[in-house]
mmCIF entry with sequence, helices, sheets and N, C-alpha, C, O atoms, coordinates in Angstrom:
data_MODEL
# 
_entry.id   MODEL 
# 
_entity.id                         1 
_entity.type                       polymer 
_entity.pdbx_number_of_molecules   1 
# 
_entity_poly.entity_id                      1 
_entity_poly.type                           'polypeptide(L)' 
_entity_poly.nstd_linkage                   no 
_entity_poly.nstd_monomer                   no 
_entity_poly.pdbx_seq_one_letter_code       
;(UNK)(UNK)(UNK)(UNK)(UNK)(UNK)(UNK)(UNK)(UNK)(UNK)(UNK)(UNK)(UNK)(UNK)(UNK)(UNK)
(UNK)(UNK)(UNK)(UNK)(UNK)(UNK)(UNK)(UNK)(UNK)(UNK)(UNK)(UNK)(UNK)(UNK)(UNK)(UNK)
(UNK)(UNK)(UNK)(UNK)(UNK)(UNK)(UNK)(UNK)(UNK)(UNK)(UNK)(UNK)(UNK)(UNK)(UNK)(UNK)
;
_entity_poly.pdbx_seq_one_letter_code_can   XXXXXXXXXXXXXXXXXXXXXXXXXXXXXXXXXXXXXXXXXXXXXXXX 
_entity_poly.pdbx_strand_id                 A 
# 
loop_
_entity_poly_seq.entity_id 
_entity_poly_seq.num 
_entity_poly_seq.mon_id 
_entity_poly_seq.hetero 
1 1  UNK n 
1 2  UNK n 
1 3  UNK n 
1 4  UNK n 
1 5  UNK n 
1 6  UNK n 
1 7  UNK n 
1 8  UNK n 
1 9  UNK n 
1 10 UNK n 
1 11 UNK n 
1 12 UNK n 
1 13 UNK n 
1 14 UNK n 
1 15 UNK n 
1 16 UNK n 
1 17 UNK n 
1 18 UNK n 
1 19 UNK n 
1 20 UNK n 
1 21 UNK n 
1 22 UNK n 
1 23 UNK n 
1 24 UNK n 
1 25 UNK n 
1 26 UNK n 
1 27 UNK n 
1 28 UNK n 
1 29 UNK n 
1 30 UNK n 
1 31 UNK n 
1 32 UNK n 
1 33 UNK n 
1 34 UNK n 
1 35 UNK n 
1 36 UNK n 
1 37 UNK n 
1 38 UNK n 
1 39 UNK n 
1 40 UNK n 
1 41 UNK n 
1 42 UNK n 
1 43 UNK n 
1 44 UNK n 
1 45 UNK n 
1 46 UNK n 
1 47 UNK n 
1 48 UNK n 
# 
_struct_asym.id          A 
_struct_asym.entity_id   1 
# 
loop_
_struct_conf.conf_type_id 
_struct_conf.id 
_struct_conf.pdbx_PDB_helix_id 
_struct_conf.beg_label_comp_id 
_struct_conf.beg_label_asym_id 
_struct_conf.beg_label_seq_id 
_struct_conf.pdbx_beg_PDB_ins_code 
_struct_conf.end_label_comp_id 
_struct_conf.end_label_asym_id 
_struct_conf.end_label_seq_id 
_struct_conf.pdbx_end_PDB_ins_code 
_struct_conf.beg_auth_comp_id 
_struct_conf.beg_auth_asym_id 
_struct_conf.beg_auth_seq_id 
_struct_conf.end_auth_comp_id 
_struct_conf.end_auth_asym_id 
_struct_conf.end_auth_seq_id 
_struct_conf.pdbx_PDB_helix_class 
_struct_conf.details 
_struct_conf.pdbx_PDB_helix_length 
HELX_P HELX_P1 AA1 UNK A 2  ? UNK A 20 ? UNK A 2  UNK A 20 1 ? 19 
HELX_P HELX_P2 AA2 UNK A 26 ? UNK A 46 ? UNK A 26 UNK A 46 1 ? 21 
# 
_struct_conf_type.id          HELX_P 
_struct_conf_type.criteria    ? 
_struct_conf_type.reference   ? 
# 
loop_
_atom_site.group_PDB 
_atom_site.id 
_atom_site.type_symbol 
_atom_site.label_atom_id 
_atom_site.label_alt_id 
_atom_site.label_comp_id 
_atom_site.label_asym_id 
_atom_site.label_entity_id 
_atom_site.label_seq_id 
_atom_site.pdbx_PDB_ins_code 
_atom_site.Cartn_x 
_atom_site.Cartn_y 
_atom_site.Cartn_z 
_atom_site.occupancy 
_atom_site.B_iso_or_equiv 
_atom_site.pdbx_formal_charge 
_atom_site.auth_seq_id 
_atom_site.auth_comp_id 
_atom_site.auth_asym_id 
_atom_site.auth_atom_id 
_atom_site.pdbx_PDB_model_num 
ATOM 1   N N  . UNK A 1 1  ? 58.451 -57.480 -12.821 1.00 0.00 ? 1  UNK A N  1 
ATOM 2   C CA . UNK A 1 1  ? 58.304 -57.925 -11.432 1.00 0.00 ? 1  UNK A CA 1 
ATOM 3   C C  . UNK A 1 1  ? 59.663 -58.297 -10.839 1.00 0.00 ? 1  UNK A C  1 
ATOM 4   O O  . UNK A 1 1  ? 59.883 -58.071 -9.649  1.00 0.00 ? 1  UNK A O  1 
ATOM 5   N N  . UNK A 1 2  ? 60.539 -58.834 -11.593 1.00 0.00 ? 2  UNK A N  1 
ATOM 6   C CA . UNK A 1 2  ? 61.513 -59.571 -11.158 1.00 0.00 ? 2  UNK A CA 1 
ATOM 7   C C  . UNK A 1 2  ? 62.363 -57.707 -10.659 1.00 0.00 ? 2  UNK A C  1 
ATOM 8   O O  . UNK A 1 2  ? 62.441 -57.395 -9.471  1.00 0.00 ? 2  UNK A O  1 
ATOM 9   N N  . UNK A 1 3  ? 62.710 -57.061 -11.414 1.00 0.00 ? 3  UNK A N  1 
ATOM 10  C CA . UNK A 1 3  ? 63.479 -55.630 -11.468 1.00 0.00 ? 3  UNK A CA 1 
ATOM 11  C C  . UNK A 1 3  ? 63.404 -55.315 -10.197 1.00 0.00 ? 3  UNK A C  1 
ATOM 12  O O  . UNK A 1 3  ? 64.296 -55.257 -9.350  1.00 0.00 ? 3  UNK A O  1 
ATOM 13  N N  . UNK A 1 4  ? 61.815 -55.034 -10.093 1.00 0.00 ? 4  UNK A N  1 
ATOM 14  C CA . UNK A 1 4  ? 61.084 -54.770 -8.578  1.00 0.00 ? 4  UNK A CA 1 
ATOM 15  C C  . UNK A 1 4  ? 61.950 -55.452 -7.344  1.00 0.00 ? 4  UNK A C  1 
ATOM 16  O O  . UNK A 1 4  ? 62.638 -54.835 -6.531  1.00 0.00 ? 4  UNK A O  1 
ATOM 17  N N  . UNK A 1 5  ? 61.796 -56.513 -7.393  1.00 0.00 ? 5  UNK A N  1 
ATOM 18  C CA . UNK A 1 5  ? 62.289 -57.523 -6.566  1.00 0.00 ? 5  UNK A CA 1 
ATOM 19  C C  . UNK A 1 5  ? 63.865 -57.449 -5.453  1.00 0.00 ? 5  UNK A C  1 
ATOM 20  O O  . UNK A 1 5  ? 64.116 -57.378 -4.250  1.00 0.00 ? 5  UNK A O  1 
ATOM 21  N N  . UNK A 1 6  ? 64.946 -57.551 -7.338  1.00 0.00 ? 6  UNK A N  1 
ATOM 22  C CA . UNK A 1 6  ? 65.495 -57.414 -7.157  1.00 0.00 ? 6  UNK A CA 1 
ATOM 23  C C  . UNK A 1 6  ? 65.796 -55.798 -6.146  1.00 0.00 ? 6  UNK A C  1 
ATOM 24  O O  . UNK A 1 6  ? 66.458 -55.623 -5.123  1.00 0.00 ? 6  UNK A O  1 
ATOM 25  N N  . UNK A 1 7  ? 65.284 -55.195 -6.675  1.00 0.00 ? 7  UNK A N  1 
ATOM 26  C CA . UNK A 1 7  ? 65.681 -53.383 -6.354  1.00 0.00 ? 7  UNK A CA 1 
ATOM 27  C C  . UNK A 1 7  ? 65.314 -53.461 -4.707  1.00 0.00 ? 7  UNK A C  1 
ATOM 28  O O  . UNK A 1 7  ? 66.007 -52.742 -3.987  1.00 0.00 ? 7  UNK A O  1 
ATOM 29  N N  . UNK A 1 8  ? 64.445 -54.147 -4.169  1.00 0.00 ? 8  UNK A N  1 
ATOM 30  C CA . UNK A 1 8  ? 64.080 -54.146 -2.894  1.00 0.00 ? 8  UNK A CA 1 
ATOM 31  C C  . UNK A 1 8  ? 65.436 -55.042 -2.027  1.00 0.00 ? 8  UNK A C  1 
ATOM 32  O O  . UNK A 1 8  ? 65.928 -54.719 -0.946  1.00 0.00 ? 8  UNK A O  1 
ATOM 33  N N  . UNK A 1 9  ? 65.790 -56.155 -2.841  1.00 0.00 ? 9  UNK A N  1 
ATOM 34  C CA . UNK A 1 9  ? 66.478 -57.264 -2.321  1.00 0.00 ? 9  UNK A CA 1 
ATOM 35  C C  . UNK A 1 9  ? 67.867 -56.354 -2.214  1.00 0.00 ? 9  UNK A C  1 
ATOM 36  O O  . UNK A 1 9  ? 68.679 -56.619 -1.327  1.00 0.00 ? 9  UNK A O  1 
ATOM 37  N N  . UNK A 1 10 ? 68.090 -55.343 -3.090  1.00 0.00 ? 10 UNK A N  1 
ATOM 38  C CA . UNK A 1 10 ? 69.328 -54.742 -2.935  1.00 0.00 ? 10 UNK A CA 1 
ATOM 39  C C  . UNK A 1 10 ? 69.452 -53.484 -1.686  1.00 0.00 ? 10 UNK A C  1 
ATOM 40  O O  . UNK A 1 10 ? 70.340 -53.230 -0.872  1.00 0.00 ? 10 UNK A O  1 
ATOM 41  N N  . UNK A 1 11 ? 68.165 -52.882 -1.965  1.00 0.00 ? 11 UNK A N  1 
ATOM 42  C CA . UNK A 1 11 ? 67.911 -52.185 -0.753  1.00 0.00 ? 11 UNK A CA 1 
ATOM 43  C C  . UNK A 1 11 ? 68.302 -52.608 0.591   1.00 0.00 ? 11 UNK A C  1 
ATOM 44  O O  . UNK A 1 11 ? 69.129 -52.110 1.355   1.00 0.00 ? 11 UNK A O  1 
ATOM 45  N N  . UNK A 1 12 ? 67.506 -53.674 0.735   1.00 0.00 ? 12 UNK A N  1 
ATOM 46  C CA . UNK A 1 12 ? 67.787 -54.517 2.157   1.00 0.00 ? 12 UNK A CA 1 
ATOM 47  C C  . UNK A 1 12 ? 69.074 -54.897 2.753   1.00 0.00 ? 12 UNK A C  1 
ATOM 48  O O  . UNK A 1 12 ? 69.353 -54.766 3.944   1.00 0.00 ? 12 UNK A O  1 
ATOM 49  N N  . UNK A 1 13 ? 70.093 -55.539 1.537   1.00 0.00 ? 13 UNK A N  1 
ATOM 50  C CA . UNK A 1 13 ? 71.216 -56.144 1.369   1.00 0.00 ? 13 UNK A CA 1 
ATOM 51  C C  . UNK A 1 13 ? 72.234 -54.904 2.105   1.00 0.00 ? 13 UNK A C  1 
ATOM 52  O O  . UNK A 1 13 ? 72.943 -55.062 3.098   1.00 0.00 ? 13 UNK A O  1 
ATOM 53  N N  . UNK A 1 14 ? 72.061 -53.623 1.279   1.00 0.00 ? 14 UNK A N  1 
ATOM 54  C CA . UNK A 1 14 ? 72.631 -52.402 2.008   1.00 0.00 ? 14 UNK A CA 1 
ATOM 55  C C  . UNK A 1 14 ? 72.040 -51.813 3.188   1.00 0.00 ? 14 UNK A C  1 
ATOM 56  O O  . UNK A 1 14 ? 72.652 -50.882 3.712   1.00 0.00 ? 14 UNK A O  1 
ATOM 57  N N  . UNK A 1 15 ? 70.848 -52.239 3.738   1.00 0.00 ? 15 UNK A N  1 
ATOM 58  C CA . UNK A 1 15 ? 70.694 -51.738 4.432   1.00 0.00 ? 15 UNK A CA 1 
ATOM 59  C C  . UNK A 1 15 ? 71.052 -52.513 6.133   1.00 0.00 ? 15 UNK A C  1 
ATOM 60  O O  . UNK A 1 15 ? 71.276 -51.972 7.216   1.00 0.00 ? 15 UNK A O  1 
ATOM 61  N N  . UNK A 1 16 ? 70.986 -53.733 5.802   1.00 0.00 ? 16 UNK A N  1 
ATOM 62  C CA . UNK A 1 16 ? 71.266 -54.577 6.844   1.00 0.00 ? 16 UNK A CA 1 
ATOM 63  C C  . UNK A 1 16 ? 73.112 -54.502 7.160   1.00 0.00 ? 16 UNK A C  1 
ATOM 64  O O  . UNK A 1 16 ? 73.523 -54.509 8.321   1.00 0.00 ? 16 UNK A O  1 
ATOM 65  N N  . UNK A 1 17 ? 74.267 -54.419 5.724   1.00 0.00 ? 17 UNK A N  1 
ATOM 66  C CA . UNK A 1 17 ? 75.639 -54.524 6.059   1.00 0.00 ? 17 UNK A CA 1 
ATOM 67  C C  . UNK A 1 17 ? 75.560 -52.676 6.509   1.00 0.00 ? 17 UNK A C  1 
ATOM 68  O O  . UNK A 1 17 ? 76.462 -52.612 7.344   1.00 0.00 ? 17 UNK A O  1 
ATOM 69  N N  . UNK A 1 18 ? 75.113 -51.579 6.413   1.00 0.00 ? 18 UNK A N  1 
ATOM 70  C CA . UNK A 1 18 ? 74.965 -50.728 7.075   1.00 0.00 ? 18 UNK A CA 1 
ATOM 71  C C  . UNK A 1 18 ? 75.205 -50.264 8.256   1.00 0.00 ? 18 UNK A C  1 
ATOM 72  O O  . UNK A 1 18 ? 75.934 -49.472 8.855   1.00 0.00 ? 18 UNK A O  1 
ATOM 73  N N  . UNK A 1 19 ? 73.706 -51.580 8.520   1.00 0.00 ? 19 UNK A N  1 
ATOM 74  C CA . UNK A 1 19 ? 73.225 -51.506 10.080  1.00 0.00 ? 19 UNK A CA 1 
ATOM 75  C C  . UNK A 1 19 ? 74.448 -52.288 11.214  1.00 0.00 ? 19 UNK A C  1 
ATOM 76  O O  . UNK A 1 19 ? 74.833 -52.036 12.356  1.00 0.00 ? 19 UNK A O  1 
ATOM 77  N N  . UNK A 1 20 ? 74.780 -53.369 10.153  1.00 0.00 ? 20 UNK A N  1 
ATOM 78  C CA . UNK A 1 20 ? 76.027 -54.238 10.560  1.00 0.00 ? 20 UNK A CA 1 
ATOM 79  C C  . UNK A 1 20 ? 77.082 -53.203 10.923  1.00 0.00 ? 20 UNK A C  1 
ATOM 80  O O  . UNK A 1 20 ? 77.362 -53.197 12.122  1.00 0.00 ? 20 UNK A O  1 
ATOM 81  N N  . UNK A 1 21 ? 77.607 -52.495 10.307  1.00 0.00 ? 21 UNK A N  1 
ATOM 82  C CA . UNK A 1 21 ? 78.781 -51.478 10.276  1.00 0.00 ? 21 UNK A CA 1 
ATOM 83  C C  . UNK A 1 21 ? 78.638 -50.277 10.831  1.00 0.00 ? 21 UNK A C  1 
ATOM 84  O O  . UNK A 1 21 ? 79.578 -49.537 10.539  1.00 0.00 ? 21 UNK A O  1 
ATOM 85  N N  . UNK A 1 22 ? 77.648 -49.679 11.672  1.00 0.00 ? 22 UNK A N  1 
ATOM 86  C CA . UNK A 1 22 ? 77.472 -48.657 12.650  1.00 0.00 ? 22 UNK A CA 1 
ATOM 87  C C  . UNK A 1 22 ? 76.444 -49.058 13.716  1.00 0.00 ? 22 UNK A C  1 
ATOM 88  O O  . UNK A 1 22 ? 75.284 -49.421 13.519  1.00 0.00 ? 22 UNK A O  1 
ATOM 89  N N  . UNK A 1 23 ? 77.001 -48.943 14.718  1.00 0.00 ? 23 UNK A N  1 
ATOM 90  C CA . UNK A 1 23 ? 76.281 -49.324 16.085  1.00 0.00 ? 23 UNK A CA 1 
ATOM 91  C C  . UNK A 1 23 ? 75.041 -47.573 15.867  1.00 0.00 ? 23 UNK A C  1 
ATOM 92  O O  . UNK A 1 23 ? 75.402 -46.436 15.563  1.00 0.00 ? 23 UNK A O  1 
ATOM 93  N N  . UNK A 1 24 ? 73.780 -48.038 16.147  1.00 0.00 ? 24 UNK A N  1 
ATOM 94  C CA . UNK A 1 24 ? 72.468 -47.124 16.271  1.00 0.00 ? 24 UNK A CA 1 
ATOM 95  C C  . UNK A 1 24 ? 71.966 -46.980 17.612  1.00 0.00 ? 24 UNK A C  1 
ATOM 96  O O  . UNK A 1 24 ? 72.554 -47.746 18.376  1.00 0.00 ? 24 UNK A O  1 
ATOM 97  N N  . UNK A 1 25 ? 71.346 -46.478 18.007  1.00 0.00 ? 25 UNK A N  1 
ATOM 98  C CA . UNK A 1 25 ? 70.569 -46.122 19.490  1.00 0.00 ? 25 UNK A CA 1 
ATOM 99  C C  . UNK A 1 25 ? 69.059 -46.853 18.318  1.00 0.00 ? 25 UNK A C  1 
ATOM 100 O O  . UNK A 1 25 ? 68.973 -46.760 17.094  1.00 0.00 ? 25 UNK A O  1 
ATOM 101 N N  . UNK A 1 26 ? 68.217 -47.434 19.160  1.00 0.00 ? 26 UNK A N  1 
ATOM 102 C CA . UNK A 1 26 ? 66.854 -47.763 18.547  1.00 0.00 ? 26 UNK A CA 1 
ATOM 103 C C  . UNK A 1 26 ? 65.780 -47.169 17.977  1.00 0.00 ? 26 UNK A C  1 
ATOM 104 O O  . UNK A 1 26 ? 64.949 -47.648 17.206  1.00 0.00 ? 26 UNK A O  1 
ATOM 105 N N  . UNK A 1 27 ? 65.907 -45.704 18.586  1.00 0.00 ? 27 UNK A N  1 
ATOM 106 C CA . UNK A 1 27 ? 65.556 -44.628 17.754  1.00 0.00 ? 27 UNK A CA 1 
ATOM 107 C C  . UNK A 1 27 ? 66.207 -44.367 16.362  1.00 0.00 ? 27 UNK A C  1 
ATOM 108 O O  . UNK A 1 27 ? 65.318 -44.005 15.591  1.00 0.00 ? 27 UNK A O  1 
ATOM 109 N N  . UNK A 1 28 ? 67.015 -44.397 15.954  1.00 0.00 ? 28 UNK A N  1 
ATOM 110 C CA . UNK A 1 28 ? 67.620 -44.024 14.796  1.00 0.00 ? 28 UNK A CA 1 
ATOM 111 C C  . UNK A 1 28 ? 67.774 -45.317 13.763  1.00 0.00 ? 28 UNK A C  1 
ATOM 112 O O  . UNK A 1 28 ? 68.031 -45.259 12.560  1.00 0.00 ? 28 UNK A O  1 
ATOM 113 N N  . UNK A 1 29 ? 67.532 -46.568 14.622  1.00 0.00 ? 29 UNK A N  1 
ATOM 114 C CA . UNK A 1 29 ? 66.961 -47.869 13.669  1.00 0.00 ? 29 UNK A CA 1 
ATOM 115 C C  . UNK A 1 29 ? 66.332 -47.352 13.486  1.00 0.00 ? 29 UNK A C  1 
ATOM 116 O O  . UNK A 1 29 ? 66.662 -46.512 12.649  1.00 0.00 ? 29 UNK A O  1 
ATOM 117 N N  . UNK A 1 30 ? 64.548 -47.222 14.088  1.00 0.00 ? 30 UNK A N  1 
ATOM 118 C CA . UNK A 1 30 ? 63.394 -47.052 13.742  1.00 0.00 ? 30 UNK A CA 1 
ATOM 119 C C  . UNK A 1 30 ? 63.518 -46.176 12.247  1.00 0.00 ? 30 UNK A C  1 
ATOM 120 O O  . UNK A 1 30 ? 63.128 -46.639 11.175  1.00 0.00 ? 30 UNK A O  1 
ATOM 121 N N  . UNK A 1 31 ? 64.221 -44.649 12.439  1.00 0.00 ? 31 UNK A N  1 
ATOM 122 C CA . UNK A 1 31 ? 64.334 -44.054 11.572  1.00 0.00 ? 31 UNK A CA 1 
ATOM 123 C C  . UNK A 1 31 ? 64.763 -44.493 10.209  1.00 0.00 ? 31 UNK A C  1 
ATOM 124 O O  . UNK A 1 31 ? 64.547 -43.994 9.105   1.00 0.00 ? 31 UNK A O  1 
ATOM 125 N N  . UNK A 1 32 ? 65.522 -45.706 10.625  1.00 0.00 ? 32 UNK A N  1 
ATOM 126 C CA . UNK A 1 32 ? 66.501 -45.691 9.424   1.00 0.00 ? 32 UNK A CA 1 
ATOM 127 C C  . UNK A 1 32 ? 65.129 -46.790 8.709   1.00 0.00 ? 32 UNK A C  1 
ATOM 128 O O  . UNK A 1 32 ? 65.113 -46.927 7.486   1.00 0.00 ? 32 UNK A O  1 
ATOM 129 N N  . UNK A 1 33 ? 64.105 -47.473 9.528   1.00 0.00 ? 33 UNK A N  1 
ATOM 130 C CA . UNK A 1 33 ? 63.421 -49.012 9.300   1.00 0.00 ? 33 UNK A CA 1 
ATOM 131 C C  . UNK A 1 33 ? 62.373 -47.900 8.437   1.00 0.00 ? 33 UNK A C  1 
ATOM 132 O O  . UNK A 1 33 ? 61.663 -48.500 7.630   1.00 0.00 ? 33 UNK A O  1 
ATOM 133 N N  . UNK A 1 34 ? 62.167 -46.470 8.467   1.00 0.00 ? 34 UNK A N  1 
ATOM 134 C CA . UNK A 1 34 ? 60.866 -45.854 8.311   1.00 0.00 ? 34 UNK A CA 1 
ATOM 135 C C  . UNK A 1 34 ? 61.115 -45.550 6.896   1.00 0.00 ? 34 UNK A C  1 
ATOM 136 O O  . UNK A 1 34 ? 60.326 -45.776 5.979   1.00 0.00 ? 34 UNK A O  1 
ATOM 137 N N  . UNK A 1 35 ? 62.677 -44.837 6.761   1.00 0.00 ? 35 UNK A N  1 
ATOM 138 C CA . UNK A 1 35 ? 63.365 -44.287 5.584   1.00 0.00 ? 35 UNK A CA 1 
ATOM 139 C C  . UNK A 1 35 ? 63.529 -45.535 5.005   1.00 0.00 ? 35 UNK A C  1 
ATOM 140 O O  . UNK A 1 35 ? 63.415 -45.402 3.786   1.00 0.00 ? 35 UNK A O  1 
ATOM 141 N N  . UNK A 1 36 ? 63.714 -46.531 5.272   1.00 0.00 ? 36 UNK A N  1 
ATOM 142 C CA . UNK A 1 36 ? 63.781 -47.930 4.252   1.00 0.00 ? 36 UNK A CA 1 
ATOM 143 C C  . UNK A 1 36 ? 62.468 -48.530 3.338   1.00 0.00 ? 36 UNK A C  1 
ATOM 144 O O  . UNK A 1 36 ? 62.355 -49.248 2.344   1.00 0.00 ? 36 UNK A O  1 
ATOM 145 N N  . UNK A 1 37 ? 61.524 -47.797 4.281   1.00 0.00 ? 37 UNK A N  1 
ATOM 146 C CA . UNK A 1 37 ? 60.369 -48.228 4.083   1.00 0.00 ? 37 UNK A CA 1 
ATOM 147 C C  . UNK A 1 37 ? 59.904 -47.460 2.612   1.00 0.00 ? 37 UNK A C  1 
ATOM 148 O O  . UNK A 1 37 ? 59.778 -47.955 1.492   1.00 0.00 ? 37 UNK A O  1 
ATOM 149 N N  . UNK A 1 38 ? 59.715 -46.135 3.053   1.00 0.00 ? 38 UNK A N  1 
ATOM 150 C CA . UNK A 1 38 ? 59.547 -45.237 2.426   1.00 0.00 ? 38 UNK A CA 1 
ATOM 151 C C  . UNK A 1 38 ? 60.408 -45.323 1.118   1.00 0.00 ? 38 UNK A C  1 
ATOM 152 O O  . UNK A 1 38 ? 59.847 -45.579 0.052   1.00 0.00 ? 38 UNK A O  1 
ATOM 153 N N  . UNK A 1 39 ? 61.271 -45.190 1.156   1.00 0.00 ? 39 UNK A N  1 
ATOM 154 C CA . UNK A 1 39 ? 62.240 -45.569 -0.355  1.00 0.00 ? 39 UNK A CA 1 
ATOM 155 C C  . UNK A 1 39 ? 61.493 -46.843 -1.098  1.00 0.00 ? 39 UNK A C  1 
ATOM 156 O O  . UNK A 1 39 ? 61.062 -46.654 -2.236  1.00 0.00 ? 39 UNK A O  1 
ATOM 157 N N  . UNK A 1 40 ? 61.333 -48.117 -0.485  1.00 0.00 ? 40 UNK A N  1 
ATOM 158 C CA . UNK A 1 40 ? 60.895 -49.092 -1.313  1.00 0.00 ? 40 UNK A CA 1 
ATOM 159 C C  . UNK A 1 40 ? 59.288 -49.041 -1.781  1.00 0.00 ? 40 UNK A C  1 
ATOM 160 O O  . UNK A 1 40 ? 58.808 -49.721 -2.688  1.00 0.00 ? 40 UNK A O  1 
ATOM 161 N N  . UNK A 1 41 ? 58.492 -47.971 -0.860  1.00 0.00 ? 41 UNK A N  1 
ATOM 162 C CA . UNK A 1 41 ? 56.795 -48.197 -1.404  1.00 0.00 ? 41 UNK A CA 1 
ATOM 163 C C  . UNK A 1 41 ? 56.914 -47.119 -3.058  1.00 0.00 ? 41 UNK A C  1 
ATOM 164 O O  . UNK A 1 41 ? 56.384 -47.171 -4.168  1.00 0.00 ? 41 UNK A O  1 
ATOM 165 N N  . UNK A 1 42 ? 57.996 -46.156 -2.319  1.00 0.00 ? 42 UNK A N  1 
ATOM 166 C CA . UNK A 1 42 ? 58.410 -44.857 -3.530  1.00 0.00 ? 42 UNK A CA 1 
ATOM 167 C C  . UNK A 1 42 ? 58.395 -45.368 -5.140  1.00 0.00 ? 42 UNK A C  1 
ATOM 168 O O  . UNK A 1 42 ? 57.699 -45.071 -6.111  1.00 0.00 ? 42 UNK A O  1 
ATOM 169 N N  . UNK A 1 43 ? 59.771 -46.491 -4.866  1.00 0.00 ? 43 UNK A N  1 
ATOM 170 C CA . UNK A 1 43 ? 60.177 -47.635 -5.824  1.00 0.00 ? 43 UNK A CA 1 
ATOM 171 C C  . UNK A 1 43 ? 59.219 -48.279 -6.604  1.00 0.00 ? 43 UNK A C  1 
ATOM 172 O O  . UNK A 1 43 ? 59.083 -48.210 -7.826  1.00 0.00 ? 43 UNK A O  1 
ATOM 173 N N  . UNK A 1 44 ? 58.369 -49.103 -5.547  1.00 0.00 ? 44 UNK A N  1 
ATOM 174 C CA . UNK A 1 44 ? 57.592 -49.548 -6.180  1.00 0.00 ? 44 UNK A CA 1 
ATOM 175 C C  . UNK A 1 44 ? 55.943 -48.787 -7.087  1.00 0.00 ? 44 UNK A C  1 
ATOM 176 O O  . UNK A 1 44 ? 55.192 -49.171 -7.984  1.00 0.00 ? 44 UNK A O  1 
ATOM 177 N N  . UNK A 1 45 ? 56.042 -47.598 -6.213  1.00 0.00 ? 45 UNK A N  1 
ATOM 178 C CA . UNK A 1 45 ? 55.147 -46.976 -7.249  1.00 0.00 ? 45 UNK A CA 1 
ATOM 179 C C  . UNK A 1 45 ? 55.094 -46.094 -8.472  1.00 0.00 ? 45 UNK A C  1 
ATOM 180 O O  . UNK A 1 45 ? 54.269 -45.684 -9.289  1.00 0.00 ? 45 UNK A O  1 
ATOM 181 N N  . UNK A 1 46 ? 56.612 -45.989 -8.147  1.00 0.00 ? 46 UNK A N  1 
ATOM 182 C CA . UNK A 1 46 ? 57.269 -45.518 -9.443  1.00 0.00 ? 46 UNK A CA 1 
ATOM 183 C C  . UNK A 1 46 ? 57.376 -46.271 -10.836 1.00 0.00 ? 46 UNK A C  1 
ATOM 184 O O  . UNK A 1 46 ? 57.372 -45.839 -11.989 1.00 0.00 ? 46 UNK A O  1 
ATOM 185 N N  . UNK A 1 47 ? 57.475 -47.581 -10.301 1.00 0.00 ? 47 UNK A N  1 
ATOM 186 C CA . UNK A 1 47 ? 57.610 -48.814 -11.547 1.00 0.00 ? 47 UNK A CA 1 
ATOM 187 C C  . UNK A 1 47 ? 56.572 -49.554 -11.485 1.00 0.00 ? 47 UNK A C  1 
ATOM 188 O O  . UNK A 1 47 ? 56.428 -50.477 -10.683 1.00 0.00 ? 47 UNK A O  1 
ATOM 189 N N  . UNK A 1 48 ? 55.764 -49.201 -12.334 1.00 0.00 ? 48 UNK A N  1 
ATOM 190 C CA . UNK A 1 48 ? 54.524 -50.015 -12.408 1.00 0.00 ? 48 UNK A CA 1 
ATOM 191 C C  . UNK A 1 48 ? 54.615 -51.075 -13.314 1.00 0.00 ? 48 UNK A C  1 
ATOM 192 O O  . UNK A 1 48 ? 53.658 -51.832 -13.476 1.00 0.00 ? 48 UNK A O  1 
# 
């Protein structure tokens, strides 16, 4: 559980100094909020 956790917490961590470090139009957040998404449900159903 904890692995899990972490792996999401790191996700986020890069995904927020990212978001910090290139200005987006709100469309291409969304995209990026959908692809974030998608990677972590992936993650988590990969590691059971």
């Amino acid at each position: 559980m904890k692995a899990r956790m972490t792996t999401a917490a790191l996700l986020l961590q890069d995904f927020d100094s990212e978001m910090s470090n290139t200005r987006r139009t709100r469309v291409g957040y969304a995209y990026e909020i959908r692809d974030l998404a998608g990677r972590a449900v992936h993650l988590l159903r990969g590691h059971r």
